[in-house]
C-alpha positions in Angstrom: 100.6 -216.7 31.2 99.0 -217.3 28.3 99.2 -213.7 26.7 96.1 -212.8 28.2 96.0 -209.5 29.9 96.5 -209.7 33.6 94.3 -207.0 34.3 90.9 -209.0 32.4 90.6 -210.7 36.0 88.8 -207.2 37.1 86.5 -207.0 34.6 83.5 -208.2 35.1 80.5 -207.6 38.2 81.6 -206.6 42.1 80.0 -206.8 45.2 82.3 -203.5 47.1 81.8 -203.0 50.7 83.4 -200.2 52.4 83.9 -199.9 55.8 83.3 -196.7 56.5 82.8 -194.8 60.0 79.3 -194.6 59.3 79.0 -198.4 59.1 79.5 -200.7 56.2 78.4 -199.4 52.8 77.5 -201.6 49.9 78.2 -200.8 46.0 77.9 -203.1 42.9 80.1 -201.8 40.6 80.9 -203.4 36.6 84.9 -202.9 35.6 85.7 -203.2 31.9 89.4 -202.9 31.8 91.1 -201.7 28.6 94.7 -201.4 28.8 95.5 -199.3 31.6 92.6 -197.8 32.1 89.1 -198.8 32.9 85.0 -197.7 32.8 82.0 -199.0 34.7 79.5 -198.0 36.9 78.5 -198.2 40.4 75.2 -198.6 42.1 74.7 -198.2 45.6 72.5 -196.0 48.4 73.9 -193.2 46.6 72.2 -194.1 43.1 74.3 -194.8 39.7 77.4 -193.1 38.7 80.0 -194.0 35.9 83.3 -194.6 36.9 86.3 -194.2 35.2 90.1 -194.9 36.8 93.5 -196.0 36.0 94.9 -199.7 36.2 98.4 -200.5 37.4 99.4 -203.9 37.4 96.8 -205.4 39.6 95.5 -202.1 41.6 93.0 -199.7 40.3 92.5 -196.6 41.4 89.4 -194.2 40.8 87.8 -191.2 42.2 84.3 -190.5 42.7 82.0 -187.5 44.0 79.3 -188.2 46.6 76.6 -186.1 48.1 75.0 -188.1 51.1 75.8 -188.0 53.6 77.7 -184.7 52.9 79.4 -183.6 49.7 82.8 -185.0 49.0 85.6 -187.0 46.8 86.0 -190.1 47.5 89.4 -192.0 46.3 89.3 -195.5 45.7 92.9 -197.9 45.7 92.1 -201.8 45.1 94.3 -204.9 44.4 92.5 -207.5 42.4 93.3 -211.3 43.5 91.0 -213.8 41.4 87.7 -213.4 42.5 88.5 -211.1 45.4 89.9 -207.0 45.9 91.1 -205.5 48.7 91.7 -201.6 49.0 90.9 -198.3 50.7 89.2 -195.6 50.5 90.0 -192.1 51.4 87.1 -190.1 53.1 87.6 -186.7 52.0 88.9 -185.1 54.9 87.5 -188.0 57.2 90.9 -190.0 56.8 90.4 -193.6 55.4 88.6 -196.5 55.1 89.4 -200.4 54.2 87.3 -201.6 51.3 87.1 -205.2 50.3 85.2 -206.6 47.3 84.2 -210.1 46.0 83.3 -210.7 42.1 79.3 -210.8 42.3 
């Protein structure tokens, strides 16, 4: 290491697609990591939303309120590796679903 922040590998545009049991959902999302925590946004069927979550080592984690198809939380957990994340995604009370992202 090079006393660069491990976590600068997240920030930056992602291409998230969530596997949901409605079928796969897309979301472009833009991390800026600061420490350990981070801001963005996300853009998907569902419109814009800011983000904000927390940053553990390599994992973030965020939460995020949806309306469509029916009004609920949903909690995000993602590993970053390079140019690719892997996570899930809890559904509310609909259990969970795997997420996977690559940078865009």
């Amino acid at each position: 290491m090079n006393g660069e922040d491990v976590m600068s590998a997240a920030d930056g545009n992602w291409k998230i697609t969530i596997n949901t049991p409605m079928g796969a959902q897309t979301v472009d999302a833009v991390i800026t990591t600061s420490g350990d925590t981070f801001t963005g946004t996300t853009s998907g069927q569902m419109g814009t939303q800011s983000v904000e979550g927390k940053v553990n080592g390599d994992t973030l984690t965020w939460s995020t309120q949806i309306t469509q198809p029916m009004p609920m939380t949903l909690e995000f957990e993602a590993k970053v590796e390079g140019d690719a994340m892997n996570g899930n995604v809890k559904l509310g009370a609909f259990g969970s679903a795997p997420m996977t992202g690559v940078r865009a």
